[in-house]
Structures are given as C-alpha cells and as structure tokens.
BADRENRO-149226 format. One record per residue (C-alpha): x, y negated, z negated; residue number from 1. Coordinates in nm, 2 decimals. Layout:
<nodes>
@X X, Y Y, Z Z, seq NUM
...
</nodes>
This chain:
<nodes>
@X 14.77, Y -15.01, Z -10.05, seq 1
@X 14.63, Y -14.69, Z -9.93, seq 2
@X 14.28, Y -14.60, Z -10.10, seq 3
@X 14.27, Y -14.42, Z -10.36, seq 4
@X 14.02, Y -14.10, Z -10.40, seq 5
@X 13.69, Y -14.13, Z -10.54, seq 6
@X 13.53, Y -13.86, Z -10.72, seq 7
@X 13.34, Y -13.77, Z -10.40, seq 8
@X 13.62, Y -13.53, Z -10.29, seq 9
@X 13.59, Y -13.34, Z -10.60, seq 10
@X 13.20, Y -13.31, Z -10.57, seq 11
@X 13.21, Y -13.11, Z -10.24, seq 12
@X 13.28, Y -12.79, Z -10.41, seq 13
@X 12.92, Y -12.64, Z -10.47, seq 14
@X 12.83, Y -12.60, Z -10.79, seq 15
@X 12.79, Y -12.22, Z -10.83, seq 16
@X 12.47, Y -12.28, Z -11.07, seq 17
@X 12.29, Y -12.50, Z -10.85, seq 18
@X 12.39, Y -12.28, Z -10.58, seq 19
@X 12.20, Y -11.97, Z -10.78, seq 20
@X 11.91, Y -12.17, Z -10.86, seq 21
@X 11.60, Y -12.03, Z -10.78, seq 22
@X 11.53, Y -12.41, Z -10.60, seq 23
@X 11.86, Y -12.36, Z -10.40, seq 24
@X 11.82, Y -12.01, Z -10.27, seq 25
@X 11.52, Y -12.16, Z -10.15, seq 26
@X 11.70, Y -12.40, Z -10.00, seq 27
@X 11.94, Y -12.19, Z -9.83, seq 28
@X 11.59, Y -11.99, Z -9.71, seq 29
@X 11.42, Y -12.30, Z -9.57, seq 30
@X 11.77, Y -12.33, Z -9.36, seq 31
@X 11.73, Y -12.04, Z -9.23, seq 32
@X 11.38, Y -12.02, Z -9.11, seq 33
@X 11.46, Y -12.37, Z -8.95, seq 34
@X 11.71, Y -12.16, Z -8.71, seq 35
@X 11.46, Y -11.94, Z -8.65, seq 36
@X 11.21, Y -12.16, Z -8.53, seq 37
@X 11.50, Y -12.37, Z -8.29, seq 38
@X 11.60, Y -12.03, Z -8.16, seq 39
@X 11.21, Y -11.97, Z -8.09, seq 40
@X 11.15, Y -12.34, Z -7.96, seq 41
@X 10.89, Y -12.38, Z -8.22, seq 42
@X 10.89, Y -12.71, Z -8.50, seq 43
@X 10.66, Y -12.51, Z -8.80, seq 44
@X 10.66, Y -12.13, Z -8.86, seq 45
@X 10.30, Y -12.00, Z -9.05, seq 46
@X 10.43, Y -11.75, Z -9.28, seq 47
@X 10.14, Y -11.47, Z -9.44, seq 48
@X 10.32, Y -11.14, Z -9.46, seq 49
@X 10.36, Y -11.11, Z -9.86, seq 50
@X 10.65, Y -10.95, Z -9.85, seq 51
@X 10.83, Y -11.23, Z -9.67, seq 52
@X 10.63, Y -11.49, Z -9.90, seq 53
@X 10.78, Y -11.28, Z -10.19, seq 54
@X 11.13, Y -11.30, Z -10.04, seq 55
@X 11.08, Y -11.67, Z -9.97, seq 56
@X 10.94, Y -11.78, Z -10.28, seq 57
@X 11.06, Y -11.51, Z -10.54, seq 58
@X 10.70, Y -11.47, Z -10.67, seq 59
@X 10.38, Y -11.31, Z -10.68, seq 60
@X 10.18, Y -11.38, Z -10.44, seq 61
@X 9.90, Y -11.18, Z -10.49, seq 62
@X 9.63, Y -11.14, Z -10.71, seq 63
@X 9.49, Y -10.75, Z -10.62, seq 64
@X 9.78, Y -10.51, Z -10.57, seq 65
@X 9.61, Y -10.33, Z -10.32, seq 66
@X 9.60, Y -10.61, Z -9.98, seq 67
@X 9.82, Y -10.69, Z -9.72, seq 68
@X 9.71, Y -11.01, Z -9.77, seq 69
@X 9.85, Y -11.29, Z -9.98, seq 70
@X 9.64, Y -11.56, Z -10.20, seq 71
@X 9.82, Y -11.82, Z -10.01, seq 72
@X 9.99, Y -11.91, Z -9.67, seq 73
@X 10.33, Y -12.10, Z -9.63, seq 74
@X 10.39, Y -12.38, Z -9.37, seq 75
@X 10.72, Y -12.45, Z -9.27, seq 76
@X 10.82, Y -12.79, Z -9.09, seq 77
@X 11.12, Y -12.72, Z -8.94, seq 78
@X 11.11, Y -13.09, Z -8.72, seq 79
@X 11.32, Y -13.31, Z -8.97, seq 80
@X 11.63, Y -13.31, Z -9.09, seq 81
@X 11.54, Y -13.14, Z -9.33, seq 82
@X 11.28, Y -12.83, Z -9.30, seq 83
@X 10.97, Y -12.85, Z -9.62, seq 84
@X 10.74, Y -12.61, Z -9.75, seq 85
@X 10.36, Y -12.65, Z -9.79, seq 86
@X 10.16, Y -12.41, Z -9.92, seq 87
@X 9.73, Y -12.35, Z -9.89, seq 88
@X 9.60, Y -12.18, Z -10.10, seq 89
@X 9.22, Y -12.24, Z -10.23, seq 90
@X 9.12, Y -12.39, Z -10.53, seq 91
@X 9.13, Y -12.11, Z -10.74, seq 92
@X 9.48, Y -12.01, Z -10.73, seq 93
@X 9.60, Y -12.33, Z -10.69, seq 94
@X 9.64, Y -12.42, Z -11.10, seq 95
@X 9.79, Y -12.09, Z -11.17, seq 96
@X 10.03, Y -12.12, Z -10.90, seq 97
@X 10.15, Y -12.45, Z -10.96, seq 98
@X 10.18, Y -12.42, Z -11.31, seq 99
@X 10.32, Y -12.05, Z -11.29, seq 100
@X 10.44, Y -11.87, Z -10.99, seq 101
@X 10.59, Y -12.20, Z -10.84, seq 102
@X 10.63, Y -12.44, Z -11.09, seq 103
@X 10.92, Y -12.68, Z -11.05, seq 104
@X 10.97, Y -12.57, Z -10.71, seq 105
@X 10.93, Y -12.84, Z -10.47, seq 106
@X 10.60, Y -12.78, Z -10.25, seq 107
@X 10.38, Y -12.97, Z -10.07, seq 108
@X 10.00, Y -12.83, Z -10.18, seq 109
@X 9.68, Y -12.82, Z -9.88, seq 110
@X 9.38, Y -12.69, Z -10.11, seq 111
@X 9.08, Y -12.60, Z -10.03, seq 112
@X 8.75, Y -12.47, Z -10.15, seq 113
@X 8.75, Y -12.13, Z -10.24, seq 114
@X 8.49, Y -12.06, Z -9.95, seq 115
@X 8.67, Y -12.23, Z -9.67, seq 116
@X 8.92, Y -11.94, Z -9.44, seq 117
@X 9.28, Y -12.06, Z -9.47, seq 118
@X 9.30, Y -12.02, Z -9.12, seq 119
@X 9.17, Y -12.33, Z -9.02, seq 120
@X 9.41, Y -12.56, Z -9.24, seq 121
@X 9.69, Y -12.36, Z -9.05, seq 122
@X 9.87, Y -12.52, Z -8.70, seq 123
@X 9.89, Y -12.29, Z -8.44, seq 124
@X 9.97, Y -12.32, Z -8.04, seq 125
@X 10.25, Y -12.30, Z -7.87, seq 126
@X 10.48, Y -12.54, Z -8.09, seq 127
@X 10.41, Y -12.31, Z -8.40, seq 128
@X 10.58, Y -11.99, Z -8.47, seq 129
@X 10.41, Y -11.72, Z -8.74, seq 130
@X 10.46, Y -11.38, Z -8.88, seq 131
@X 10.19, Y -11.28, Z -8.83, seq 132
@X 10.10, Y -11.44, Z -8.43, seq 133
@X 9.75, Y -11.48, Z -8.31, seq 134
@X 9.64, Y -11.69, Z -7.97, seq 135
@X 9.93, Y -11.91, Z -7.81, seq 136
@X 10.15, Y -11.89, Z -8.18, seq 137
@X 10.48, Y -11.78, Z -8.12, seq 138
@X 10.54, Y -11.42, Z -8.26, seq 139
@X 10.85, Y -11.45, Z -8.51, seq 140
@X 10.78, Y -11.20, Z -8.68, seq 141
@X 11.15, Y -10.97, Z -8.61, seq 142
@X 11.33, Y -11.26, Z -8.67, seq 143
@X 11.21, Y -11.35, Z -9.01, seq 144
@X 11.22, Y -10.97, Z -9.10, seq 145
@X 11.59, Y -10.96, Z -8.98, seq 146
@X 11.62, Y -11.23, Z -9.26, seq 147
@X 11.40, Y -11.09, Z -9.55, seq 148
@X 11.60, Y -10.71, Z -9.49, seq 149
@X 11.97, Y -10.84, Z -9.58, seq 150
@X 11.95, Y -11.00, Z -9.98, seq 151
@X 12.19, Y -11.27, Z -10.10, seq 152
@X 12.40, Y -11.24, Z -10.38, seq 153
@X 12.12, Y -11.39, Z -10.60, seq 154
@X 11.88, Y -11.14, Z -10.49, seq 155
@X 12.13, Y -10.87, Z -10.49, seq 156
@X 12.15, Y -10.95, Z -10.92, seq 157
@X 11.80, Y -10.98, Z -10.95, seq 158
@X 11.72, Y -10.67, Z -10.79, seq 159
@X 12.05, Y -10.49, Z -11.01, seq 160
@X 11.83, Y -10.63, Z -11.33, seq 161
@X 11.49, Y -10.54, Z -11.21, seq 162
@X 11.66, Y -10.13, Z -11.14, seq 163
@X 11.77, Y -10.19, Z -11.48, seq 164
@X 11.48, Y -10.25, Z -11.68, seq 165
@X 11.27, Y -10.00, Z -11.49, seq 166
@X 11.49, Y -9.72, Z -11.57, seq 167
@X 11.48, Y -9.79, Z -11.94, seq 168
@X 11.11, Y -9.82, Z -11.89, seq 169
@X 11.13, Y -9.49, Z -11.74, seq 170
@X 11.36, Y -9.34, Z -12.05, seq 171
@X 11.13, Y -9.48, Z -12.30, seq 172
@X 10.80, Y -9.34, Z -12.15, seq 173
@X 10.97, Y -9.00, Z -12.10, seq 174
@X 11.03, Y -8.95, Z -12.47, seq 175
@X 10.68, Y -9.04, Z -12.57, seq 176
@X 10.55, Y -8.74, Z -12.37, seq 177
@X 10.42, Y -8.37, Z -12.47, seq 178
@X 10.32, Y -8.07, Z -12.28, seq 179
@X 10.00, Y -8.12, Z -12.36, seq 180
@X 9.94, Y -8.48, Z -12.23, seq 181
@X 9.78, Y -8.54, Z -11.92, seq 182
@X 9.91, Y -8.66, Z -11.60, seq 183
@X 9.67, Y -8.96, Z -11.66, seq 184
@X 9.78, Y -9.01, Z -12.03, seq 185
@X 10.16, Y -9.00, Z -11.92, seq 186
@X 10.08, Y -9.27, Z -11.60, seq 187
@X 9.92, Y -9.51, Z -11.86, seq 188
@X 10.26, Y -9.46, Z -12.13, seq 189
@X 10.47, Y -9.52, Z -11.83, seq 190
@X 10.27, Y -9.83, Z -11.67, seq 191
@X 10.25, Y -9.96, Z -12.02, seq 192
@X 10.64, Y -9.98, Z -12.05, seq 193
@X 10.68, Y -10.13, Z -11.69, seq 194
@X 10.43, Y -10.42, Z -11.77, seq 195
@X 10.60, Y -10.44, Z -12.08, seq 196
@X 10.95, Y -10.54, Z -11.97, seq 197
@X 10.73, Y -10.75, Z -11.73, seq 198
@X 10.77, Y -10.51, Z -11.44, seq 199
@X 10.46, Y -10.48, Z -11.21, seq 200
@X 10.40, Y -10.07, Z -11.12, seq 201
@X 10.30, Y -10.12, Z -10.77, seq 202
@X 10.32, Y -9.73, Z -10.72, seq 203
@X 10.27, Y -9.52, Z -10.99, seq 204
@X 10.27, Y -9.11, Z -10.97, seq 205
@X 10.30, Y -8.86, Z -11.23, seq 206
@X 10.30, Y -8.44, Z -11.18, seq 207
@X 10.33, Y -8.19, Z -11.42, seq 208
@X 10.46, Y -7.84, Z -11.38, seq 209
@X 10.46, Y -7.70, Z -11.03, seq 210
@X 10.24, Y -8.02, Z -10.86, seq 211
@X 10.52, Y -8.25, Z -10.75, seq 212
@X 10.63, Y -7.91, Z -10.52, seq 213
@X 10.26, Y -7.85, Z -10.38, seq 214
@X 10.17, Y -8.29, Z -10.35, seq 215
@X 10.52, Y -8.47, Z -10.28, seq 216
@X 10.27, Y -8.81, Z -10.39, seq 217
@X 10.16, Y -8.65, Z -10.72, seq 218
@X 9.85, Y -8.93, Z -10.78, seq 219
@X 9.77, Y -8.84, Z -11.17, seq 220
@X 9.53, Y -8.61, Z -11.28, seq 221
@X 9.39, Y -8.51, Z -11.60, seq 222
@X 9.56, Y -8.17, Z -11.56, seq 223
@X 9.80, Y -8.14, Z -11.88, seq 224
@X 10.22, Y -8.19, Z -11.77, seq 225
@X 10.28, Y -7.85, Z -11.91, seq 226
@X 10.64, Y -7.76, Z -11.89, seq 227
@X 10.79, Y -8.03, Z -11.74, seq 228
@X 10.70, Y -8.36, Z -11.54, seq 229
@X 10.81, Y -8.60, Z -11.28, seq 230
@X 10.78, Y -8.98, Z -11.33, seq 231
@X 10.77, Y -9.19, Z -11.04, seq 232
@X 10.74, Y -9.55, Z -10.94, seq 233
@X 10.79, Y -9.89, Z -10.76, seq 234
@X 10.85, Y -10.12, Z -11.01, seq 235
@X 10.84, Y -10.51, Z -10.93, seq 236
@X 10.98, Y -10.82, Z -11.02, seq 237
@X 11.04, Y -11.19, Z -10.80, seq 238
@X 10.88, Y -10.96, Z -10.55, seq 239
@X 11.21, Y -10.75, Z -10.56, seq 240
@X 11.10, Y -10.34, Z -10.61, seq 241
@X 11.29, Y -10.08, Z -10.75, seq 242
@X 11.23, Y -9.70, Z -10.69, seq 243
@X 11.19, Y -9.51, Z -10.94, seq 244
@X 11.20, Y -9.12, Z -11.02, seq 245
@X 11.25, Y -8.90, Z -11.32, seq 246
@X 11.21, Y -8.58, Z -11.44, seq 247
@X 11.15, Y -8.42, Z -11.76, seq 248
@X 11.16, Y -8.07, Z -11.86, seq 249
@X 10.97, Y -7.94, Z -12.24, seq 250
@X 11.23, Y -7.67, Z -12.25, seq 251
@X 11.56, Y -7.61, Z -12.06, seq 252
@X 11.53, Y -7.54, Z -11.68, seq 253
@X 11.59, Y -7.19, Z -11.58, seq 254
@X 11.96, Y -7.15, Z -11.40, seq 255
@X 11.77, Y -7.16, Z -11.07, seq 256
@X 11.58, Y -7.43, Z -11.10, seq 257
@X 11.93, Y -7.61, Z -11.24, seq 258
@X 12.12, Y -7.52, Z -10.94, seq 259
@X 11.81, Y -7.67, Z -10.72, seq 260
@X 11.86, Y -8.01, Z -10.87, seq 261
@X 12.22, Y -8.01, Z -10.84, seq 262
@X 12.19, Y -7.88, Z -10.49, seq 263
@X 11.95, Y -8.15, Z -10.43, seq 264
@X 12.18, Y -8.45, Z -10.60, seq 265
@X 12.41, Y -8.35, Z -10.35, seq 266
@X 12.19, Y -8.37, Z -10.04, seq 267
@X 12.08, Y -8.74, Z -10.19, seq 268
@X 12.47, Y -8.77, Z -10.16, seq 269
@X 12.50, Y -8.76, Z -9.82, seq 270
@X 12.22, Y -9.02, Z -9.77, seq 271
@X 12.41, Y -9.24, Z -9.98, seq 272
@X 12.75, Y -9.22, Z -9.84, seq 273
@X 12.65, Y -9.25, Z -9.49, seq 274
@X 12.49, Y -9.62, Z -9.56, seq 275
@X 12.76, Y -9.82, Z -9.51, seq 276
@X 12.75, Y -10.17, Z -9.31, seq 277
@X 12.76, Y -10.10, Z -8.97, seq 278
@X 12.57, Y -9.77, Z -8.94, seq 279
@X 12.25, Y -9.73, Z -8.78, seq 280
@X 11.95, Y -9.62, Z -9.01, seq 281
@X 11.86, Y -9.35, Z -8.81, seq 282
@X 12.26, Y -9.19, Z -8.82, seq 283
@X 12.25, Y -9.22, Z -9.23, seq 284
@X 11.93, Y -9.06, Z -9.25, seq 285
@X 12.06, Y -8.75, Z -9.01, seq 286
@X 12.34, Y -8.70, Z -9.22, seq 287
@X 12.13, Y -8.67, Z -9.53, seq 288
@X 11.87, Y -8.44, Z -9.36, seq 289
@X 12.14, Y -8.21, Z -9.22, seq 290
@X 12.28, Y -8.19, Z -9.60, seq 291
@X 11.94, Y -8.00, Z -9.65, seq 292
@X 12.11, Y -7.70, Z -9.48, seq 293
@X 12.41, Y -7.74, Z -9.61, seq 294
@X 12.32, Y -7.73, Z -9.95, seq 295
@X 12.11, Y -7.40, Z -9.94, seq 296
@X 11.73, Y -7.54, Z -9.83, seq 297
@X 11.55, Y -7.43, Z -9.58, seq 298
@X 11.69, Y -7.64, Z -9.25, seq 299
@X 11.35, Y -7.80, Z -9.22, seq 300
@X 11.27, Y -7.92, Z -9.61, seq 301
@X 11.28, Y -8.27, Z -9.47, seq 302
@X 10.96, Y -8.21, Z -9.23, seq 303
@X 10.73, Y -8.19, Z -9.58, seq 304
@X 10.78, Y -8.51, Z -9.71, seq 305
@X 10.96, Y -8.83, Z -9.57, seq 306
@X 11.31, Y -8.95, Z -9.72, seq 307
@X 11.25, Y -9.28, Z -9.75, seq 308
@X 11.47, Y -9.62, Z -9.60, seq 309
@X 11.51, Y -9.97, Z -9.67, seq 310
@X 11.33, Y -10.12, Z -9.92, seq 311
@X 11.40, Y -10.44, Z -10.08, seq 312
@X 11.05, Y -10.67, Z -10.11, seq 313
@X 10.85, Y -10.35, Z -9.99, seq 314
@X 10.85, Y -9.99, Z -10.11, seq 315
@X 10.95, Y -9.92, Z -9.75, seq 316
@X 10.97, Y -10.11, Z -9.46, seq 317
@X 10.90, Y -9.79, Z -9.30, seq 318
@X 11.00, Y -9.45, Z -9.33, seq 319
@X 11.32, Y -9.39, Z -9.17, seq 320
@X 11.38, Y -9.14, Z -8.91, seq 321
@X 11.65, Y -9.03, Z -8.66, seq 322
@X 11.55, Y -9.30, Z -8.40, seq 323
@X 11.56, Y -9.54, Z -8.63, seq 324
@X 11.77, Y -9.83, Z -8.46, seq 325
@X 11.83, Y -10.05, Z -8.72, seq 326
@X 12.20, Y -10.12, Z -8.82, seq 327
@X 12.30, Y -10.15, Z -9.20, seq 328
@X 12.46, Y -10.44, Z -9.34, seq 329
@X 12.62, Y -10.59, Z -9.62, seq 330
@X 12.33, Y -10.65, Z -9.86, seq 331
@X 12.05, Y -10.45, Z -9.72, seq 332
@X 11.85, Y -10.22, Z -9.95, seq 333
@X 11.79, Y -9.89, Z -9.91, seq 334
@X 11.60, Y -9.63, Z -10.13, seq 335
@X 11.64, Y -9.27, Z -10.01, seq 336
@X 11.43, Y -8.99, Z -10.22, seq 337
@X 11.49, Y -8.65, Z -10.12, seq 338
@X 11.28, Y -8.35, Z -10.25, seq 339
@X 11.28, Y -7.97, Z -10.27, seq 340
@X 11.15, Y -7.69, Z -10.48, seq 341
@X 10.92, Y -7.95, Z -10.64, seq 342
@X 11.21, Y -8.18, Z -10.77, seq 343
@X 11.30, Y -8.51, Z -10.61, seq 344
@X 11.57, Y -8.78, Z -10.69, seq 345
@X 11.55, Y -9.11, Z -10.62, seq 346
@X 11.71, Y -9.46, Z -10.67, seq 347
@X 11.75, Y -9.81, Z -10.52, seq 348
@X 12.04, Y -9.87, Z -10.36, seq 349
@X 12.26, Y -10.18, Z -10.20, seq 350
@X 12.46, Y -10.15, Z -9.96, seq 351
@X 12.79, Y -10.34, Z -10.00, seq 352
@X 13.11, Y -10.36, Z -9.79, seq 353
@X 13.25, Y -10.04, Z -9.95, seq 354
@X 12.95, Y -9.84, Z -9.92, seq 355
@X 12.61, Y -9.85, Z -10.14, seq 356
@X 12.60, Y -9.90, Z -10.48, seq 357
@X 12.30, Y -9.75, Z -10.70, seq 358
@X 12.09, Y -9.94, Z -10.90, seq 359
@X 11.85, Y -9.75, Z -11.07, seq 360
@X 12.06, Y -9.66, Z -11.45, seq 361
@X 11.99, Y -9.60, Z -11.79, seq 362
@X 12.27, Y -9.50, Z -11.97, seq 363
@X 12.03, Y -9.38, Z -12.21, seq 364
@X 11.95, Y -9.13, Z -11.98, seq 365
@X 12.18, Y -8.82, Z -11.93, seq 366
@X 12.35, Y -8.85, Z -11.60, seq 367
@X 12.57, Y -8.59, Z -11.41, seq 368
@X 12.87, Y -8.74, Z -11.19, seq 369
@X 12.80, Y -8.67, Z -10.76, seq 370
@X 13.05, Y -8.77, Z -10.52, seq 371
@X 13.20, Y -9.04, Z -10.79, seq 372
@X 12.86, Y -9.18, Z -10.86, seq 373
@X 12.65, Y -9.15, Z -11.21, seq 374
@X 12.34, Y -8.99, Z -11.11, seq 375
@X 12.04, Y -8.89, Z -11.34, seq 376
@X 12.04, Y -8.56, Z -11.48, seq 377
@X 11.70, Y -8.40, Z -11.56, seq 378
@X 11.59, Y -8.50, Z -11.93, seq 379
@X 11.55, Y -8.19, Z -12.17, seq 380
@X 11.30, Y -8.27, Z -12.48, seq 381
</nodes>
C-alpha cells in the first residue's frame, strides 16, 4: 500500500504571520549576514553602526540622539547551522533593553559594568568581520549596507505606517499655530505630536516668513512665524525615518509665490519618476536637477542646498549627487526635498517595480495631483 501523506506536506507552506514576525524578519536577517560573512571568509561579523543595528533589530538603539554610537554592539556567529545573535551592552541598559527594546526576541546577553569599554568583550582578528573594521577585522561594512539600503516587505509597511502617522502629526501641529508664535513655540507643538503618536523627531526645523529661503536648515528661533511657516522633520519609528515637510501660509499666497510651489512640485516630479529599479542614483538625481531649468529656476538652484537620496534607517545615507553610482532597486528608499524661493517639498518614498511610491500622506491635508501622484498642497489657515 503506498504511504499515505502526513500533514508535513501541508506544513511547508510558510505561514505568512510568522513570516512577518518581528522574530522572523530577524531570522531572514541573521541569514543574510551569515552569507556575508562566507562570502568574506569570516565565522562572526561585530556589528556597531546604529543604523544597521536599527535595521537588524527594529529598535532603538540609542539612548542620546545625537552619537554615532549605539548603547550596545551585536555579535553574530555565523559558524553553525544556524547563525545567533549576542548582544553587549553594560549593565545599565541591559534591564531596559531586555525588557523593552528586545523583549521576546531571542538574544544571547554579554553584560558588563558600566565602566568597562565594550571593545574588549568584542572578537576581532582575521576570522571576524565588522562594520565598523579596526586591526586585522575584516571590513564588511559595503556588504552589510548593500543589505540595510533595500527593505523587505515588512519594513516596506512599517515604514508606509511610520510616513503616516508623521504627516498627521504634521497636520495637527500646523493647525495649532498663529502668526505670532515663535519658531521655537511651533518646534515644541510639532515635536509634541511626533512623540505623541510615538514617533521620535530626530530632525526637527521650523522657519517662519522669508527664513527657510535665506537658511535651507531653518534651526528654530524665537523670531515669531509671521505670515507663513515651514514644518520639517525626520520622524522615527523601529528605526525606520520618514521625511517630513510642510508649509503653512496665515493668509493666501500671492499668485507668484503659488506658481513657485507648483513649479517646484513639478521639479520634485522628475526626481520621483526617474527612481525606478535599475537606475543609478546619480542619473535620477540629474533628471530632477535639470527640471530646475525647466520649470523656470535659475539653472543653478540646486547648488544652495542638497536634494537629498536614500534614506530608509538614516535621514540620508548621503547626499546624492551626479556621480553617485549606486543603482536603485526594488525596495530601496529614497527621500528627495527640492527647494526654491524659500519653499521646499519633501516626502519618503519606496521605490517599487513600477516606479516609487510616496509615503508621506494625510488626507487631512489638502493635496494637489502631479504627474498622477497626490502631493501636499500648501495649507491656508
């Protein structure tokens, strides 16, 4: 009698909830990085750059905003079957990580006192591969970026929900403003709504009146907005960031300044439909740049203030430029931010395989359609 199937056969087919865990993307990562360090030769990567931690992990790693440094280090032991994560940290962060930031995820934990460097709980030599390289370690560091610049479909629907919520943030702060509030006033209304829908405002910039034309990074002041403002930020959330900008104007925009926005939607147009998988960074931002031109700016508006790039678990991973050689794929993020006459537009973006698909959306917001895509209009109070 031939056998007759067990329900092993059915129990191949991945489960599509397990497979969008948070455990099994970091499954899927831990994979990954295990290829890496075969293709290098190495058996354990060191891993310290916090945006690849925050990729790796989906969580914050930090505890201030403002270091390159993270409040722990990852160790990956790629010599098994099966590559595992340990993480030092010191004995501080180690109860609030473990009970917050990675609970239930399944880590191996090296404390150690709060005065003792990390660095010497870390392997390094020739059989370890790191990030961040020092001495005889193995540089990996363009591989793993390679990794942490393309987002799976997990990361691709966090990062849709973290655009989200800041943009309604950004909606609800702009209609709690007044002429007469300052800059600083209006930075702490916005922050307060980011941190509110759990967001954390890792940039935050607000300019009233003519600033944002005169400082393209508008850092607050206690000047009042006056007759209009811009809201800017980099919100973040399972170390996913979403860029933000809006602008608000106290009373209706005169018919020039209109036209300058809709000029300018249209050169953040170009940007946007030249990133499609398969085209080189530094091609899409030379088609937005020459839009400049085309749209009535001076040719050279792009030389006061850079246009932005990919972003994903940074702000930027740098600035793009017309050299840059780095080709765009299915899932990469990018977040251009063009700016003239002291207006600027800006979203984050994913690039799928029909071209990219904006993120940043309120439909509390008015909007104005460009090139078949809803775009923010400027907000009138």
């Amino acid at each position: 009698m031939a056998e007759q199937a067990t329900p092993r056969a059915a129990a191949a087919v991945p489960d599509p909830v397990v497979q969008d865990s948070r455990e099994g993307a970091l499954a899927r990562r831990l994979t990954a990085l295990a290829a890496v360090a075969r293709e290098a030769g190495v058996g354990r990567l060191v891993l310290r750059d916090p945006a690849t931690l925050a990729w790796l992990l989906e969580a914050r790693v930090h505890v201030p905003q403002t270091l390159e440094s993270a409040c722990l280090d990852v160790v990956v032991d790629a010599r098994g079957a099966d590559p595992s994560l340990s993480v030092v940290c010191n004995a501080i962060e180690a109860p609030r990580l473990r009970g917050t930031e990675l609970a239930g995820l399944p880590v191996e934990w090296d404390v150690v006192p709060w005065w003792t460097p990390r660095d010497e709980r870390l392997p390094s030599g020739p059989s370890v591969g790191s990030d961040r390289a020092a001495g005889a370690t193995a540089d990996v560091s363009g591989a793993v970026v390679a990794l942490r610049r393309v987002l799976d479909p997990r990361q691709q629907r966090l990062l849709a929900e973290v655009s989200r919520d800041a943009a309604a943030a950004a909606t609800r702060a702009a209609h709690q403003l007044t002429p007469r509030m300052s800059e600083y006033a209006a930075a702490g209304t916005f922050a307060a709504e980011l941190l509110a829908a759990g967001l954390d405002p890792v940039v935050l910039m607000v300019g009233g009146g003519e600033r944002p034309g005169v400082h393209r990074h508008p850092l607050p002041t206690d000047a009042p907005l006056g007759e209009r403002a811009m809201l800017v930020c980099c919100a973040r959330r399972h170390g996913l960031i979403a860029s933000v900008t809006r602008v608000v104007a106290f009373d209706r925009l005169d018919p020039a300044r209109r036209d300058s926005y809709r000029r300018l939607l249209e050169v953040e147009r170009a940007f946007l439909d030249a990133s499609r998988p398969g085209t080189r960074l530094g091609d899409a931002f030379s088609a937005g740049t020459a839009a400049y031109a085309e749209r009535g700016f001076a040719a050279d508006e792009w030389h006061r203030h850079h246009q932005g790039g990919l972003s994903g678990f940074m702000p930027r991973e740098f600035p793009a430029h017309a050299e840059s050689d780095v080709q765009l794929t299915t899932g990469s993020v990018v977040a251009w931010n063009p700016s003239a006459d002291g207006l600027k537009v800006e979203d984050t973006a994913v690039v799928g395989a029909d071209g990219p698909e904006a993120l940043v959306h309120d439909p509390d917001w008015p909007s104005l359609q460009v090139g078949g895509r809803s775009r923010p209009d400027v907000l009138v109070r």
